[in-house]
Every structure is written in structure tokens, then in C-alpha cells.
N, C-alpha and C positions, 0 to 999 in steps of 0.2 A: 126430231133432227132438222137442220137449217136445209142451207140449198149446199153444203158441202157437208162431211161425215170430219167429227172434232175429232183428230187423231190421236192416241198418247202412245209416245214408246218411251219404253223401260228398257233399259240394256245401250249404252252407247260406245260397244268395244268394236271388233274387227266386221260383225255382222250387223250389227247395231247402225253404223255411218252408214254404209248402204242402204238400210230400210228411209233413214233419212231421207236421205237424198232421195229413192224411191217415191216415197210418202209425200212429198213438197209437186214430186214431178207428175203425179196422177191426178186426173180430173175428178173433181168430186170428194177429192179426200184433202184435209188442212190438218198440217200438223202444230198442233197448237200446244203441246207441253212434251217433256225430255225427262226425264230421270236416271239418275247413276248415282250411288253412292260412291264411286270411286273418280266420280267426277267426268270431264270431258276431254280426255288423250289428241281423241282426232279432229278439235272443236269442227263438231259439226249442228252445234246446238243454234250457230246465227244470233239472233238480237232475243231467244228465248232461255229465260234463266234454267239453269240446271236444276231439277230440285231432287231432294234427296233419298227417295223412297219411293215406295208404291202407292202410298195412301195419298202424299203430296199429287202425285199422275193424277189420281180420282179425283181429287179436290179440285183441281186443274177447267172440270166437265167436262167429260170426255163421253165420245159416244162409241167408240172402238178404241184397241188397244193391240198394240206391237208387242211382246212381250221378248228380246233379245238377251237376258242375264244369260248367266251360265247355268249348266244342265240343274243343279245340284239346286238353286233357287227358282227353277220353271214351278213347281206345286204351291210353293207359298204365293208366289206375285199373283200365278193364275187364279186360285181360291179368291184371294182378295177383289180380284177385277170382279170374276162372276159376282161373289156377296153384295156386289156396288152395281152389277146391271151392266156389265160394259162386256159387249162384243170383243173377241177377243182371238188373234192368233196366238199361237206361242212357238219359236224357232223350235226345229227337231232336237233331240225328241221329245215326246210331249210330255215327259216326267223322268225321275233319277231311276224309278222302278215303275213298273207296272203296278201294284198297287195304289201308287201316288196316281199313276195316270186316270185307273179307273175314278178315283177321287175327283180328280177333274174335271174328266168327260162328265160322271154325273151331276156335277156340281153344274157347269155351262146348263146341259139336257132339263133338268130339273128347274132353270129356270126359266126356259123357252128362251137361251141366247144363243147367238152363232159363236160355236167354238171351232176354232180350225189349226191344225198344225202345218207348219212349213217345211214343206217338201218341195222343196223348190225344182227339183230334178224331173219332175211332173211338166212342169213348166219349158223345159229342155226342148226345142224345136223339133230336134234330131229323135228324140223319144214322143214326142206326140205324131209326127210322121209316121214313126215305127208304130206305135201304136192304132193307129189310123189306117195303117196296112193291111196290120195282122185282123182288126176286125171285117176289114175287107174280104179276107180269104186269103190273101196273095201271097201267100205262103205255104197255104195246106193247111193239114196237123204240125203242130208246136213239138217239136222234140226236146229243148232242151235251153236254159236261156244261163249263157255264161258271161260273169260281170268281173270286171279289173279298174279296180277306183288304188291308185299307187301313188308317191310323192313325196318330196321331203317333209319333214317336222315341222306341224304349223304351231309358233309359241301362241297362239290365241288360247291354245288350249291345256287347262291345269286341271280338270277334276274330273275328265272319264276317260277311258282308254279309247283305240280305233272302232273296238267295234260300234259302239253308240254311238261315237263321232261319224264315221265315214259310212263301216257297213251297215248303217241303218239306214241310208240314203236308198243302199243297192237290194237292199231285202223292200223296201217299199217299192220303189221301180219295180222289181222283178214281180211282185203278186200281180202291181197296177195292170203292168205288159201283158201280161199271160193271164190276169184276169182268174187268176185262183190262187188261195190261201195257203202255207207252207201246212204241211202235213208231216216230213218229219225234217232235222237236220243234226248235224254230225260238223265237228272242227276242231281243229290245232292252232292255237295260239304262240304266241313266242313274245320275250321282256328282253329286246338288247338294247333298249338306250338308256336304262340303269332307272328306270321308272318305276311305282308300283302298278299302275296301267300296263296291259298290253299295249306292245303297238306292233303286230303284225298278225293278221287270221288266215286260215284259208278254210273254210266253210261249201261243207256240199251239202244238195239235201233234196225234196223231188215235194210239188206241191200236191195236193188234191188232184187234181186234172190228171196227174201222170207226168206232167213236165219234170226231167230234172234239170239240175241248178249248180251253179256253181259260182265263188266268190273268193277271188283275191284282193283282199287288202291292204294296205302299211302305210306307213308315214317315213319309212327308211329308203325308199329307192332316188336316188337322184336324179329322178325327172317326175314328169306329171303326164298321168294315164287317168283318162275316163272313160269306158269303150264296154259297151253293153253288145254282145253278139245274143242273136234269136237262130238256131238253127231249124229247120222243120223239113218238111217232105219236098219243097220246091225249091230249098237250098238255104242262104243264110244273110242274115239284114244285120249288118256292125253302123250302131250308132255311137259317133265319137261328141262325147257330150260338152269337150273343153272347145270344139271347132264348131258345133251345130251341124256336124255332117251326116245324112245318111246313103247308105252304101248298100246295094243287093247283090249278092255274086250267086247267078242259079247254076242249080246241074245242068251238068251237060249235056247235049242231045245230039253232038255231032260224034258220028261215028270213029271210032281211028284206028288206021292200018296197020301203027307198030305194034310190033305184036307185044314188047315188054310192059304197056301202057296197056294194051287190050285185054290182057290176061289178068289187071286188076278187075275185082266184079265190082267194086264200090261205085260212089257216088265220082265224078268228073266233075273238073271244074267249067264252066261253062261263061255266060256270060256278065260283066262287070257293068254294074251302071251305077252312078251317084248324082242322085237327085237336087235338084234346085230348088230350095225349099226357104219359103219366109223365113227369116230369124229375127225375134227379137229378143230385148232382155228379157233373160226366163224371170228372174226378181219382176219385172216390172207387170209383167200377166200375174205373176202371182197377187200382185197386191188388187190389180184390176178384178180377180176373180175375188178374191175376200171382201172389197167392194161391195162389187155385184150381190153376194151372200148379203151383207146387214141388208142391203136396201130391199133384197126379196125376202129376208126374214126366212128362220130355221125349216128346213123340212122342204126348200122350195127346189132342191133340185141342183145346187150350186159347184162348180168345179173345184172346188176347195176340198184339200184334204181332210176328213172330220176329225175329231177326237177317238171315235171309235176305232178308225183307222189306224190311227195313233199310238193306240193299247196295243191293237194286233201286232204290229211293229214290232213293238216293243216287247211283245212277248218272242217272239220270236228272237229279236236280238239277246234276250236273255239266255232263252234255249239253244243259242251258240255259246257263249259265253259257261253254259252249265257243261255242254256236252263237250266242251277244250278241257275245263277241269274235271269232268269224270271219266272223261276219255270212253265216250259212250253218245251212240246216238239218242237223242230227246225225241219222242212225241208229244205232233201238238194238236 
């Protein structure tokens, strides 16, 4: 490798120009070749010709790889990168099934190359404070971690439904947060925008640890909701992931004389604080950490989401998706 890392992305649609621009604006990394067979919608390509495939990227010499197509092509483009040597992200999720992913993952692992999926949500200011809390202590015990990812209908998207689009974001977050792996899960799905894709879940389910969980998603509400709440024993941490905001409201501790209020035994609301916390683009740490990974090379320890990680995901997103249509909780 030179004194910058030869970038290729594949994929130049709604996620795609972002990484661009991303990719051009991080030190250490040059993006030096583009691919889209369907060409360049948001020219974001500059003075770099389009070319039309993934084998063209390789040919390109590239020492990492953006991989941005749609769900349904992440297995093939990834395969190819690994077979050619090339370091390699691939946008969420990290395959159409779980099967393909495991293909994947083994395929990076087997050759000793950095594979990493984009979980960009990881990257969330408002959720690495949250998380940065809770291993703290400053919480207690974790009771319960409940997510709401809502919005209108994004056309970016033709060939999976919300859950692998959206709630795969929230089932990753949620293990990262809470630091343990889903154990069982349970969900209703719903089709009202005349799709073969769902587009609306509501998903519960309780990790390993004992946390449970809970997940509302769609692409039907006419606004936009990102808001990760942690409740525990010292009360609850709502990080709002579209503002970067984090927010603690603890139990109460002050006494009170009305007696209609006193005669509740539960928890009180007590005091509100919302922290002042660095933000920057979560895109842009994300690239910084996939970075960091090739130049320390596989195994070294790196903030990037893995491949493995990826699978787990993704089995999990399946195991909503199973338990909507058999109308039955899944163990995982």
C-alpha cells in the first residue's frame, strides 16, 4: 500500500454518493475508481470514469473496497473483492440470507483480509455516549432496551422489505448497547403499500443477559423517528439518533406529600439532563475506523463492525421475519 489506501466503490445510488463524498474527504484514503452498472444518477463520480462492474473496480488496483449495490448483489460483488485480495466494507446487511453471509464472512476470514459491514448507527454520537455510559455503570442493571426507527417510504429501496432495510440497524444497535446476543424473538409484520415486501414490524424478544427488547419499525409514518430508549434500575437514557442527542431522566428521590401521587409505589420521575456531547458525521468515523482496520490488519482489534457480526444480524433479522409468518416465537 502507498502513503494513502486506493479506494473502490461499487454502488453509486442514494448510499453510494455519500460514501463518495465520505471517501475523497478522509485522510489516508483516495478514491480512485467508481462502478455502477446503471451508471451515475447523482454524478458523483468527478473527473473518474464510471466503469461497469466489479471486476472493472479490481482491475482498477485497489487496496480496499466500498461495496454500496443493493442487498440482493452484496454476495456476488463481496466474493469477487475477497477472490482479488481487496479489503473490503459491504453496506448493511451483509448478505440477502444468512447463508450468503456466512459465504462471505468465510471467504474475507480465509484469506486473512479485513471484512467489515456498515452499521453506521454504531457510529451515532448519541449511541456511543449511550454506550460509553452504560459500560460505565451509570445506569445500574439494564432492564430493557426499546427502539423506534419510523418514516416515510424511502424509493432508494426495491428488493427487501423494512425489516433488513431499517430493523436491522435496530437489532444491531441493540446487542452492540447491551452487549449481548438476542436469545429469543417474536413479531407482526403488516403489507399496506401494495408491495411484496413488508413494510411495517413490531418485534419483541429478550437477549441472553435478561434484557428485553422491543422494535418498532415502517416506512408509513409521516415523519422521521430514530430514538433508542435504555431503561435500567437508575432510570432511562433516550438517544435520538436523527439529532445526536443524549438524554438521562433518573428516578426520583424526592419525597412527595400528595398523597394521589404517593400512593403510586413505582418508579418517579426525577431528574432531566441532556448532555453535550461531540458530534460528528457518524458516515465519516465509520470510514475513519475501516481505515484504521486495513492499516492494522485483521485480528488487530478494530471498531469496525465484522462480518461475523454481520451473520449474527442477520440471523436474527430472519428470525423476525420467520416468527411474523409462523406467528410463533423463534429461538436463536
Amino acid at each position: 500500500m502507498g502513503e494513502n489506501l486506493r479506494v473502490g466503490l461499487i454502488g453509486l445510488g442514494s448510499m453510494g454518493r455519500h460514501h463518495a463524498r465520505v471517501i475523497r474527504a478522509t485522510r489516508g484514503m483516495e478514491l480512485v475508481a467508481v462502478a455502477d452498472p446503471g451508471g451515475d444518477r447523482f454524478a458523483v463520480a468527478g473527473h473518474l470514469p464510471v466503469l461497469p462492474d466489479v471486476a472493472a473496480l479490481i482491475d482498477a488496483g485497489i487496496d480496499a473496497a466500498m461495496v454500496a449495490v443493493p442487498t440482493v448483489y452484496h454476495e456476488e460483488v463481496a466474493l469477487a473483492l475477497a477472490e482479488a485480495g481487496v479489503h473490503t466494507m459491504v453496506e448493511k446487511p451483509i448478505a440477502h440470507s444468512v447463508e450468503a453471509g456466512r459465504r462471505v464472512r468465510d471467504a474475507f476470514a480465509g484469506r486473512g483480509l479485513v471484512g467489515a459491514v456498515g452499521y453506521v448507527e454504531r457510529c451515532n454520537p448519541a449511541l456511543r455516549a449511550l454506550r460509553e455510559r452504560l459500560d460505565a455503570g451509570e445506569l445500574g442493571q439494564v432492564y430493557q432496551v426499546l427502539t423506534r426507527r419510523q418514516g416515510p417510504f424511502p424509493a432508494r429501496i426495491s428488493d427487501v422489505g423494512v425489516v433488513k432495510d431499517l430493523a436491522t440497524h435496530d437489532v444491531d444497535l441493540t446487542a452492540w448497547v447491551a452487549g449481548s446476543p438476542y436469545a429469543a424473538i417474536s413479531a407482526q409484520v403488516a403489507h399496506r403499500s401494495g408491495r411484496d415486501n413488508e413494510d411495517m414490524v413490531v418485534a419483541s424478544g429478550v437477549l441472553a443477559n435478561g434484557v428485553i427488547v422491543s422494535h418498532v419499525v415502517n416506512w408509513l409514518t409521516p415523519f422521521k423517528e430514530r430514538v433508542t430508549v435504555v431503561t435500567g434500575e437508575k432510570g432511562s437514557f433516550v438517544a435520538d439518533t436523527l439529532t445526536g442527542d443524549l438524554t438521562f431522566h433518573a428516578n426520583g428521590t424526592v419525597e412527595s406529600t400528595w398523597d394521589q401521587v404517593a400512593n403510586f409505589r413505582g418508579v418517579s420521575e426525577g431528574d432531566v439532563i441532556r448532555y453535550a456531547i461531540a458530534k460528528r458525521e457518524p458516515l465519516a468515523l465509520e470510514q475513519e475506523h475501516f481505515r484504521d482496520a486495513v492499516l492494522a490488519g485483521p485480528g488487530a482489534g478494530a471498531e469496525t463492525v465484522s462480518m461475523e457480526e454481520g451473520v449474527q444480524t442477520l440471523r436474527v433479522v430472519e428470525a423476525v421475519l420467520t416468527a411474523a409468518a409462523e406467528n410463533r416465537t423463534v429461538t436463536l
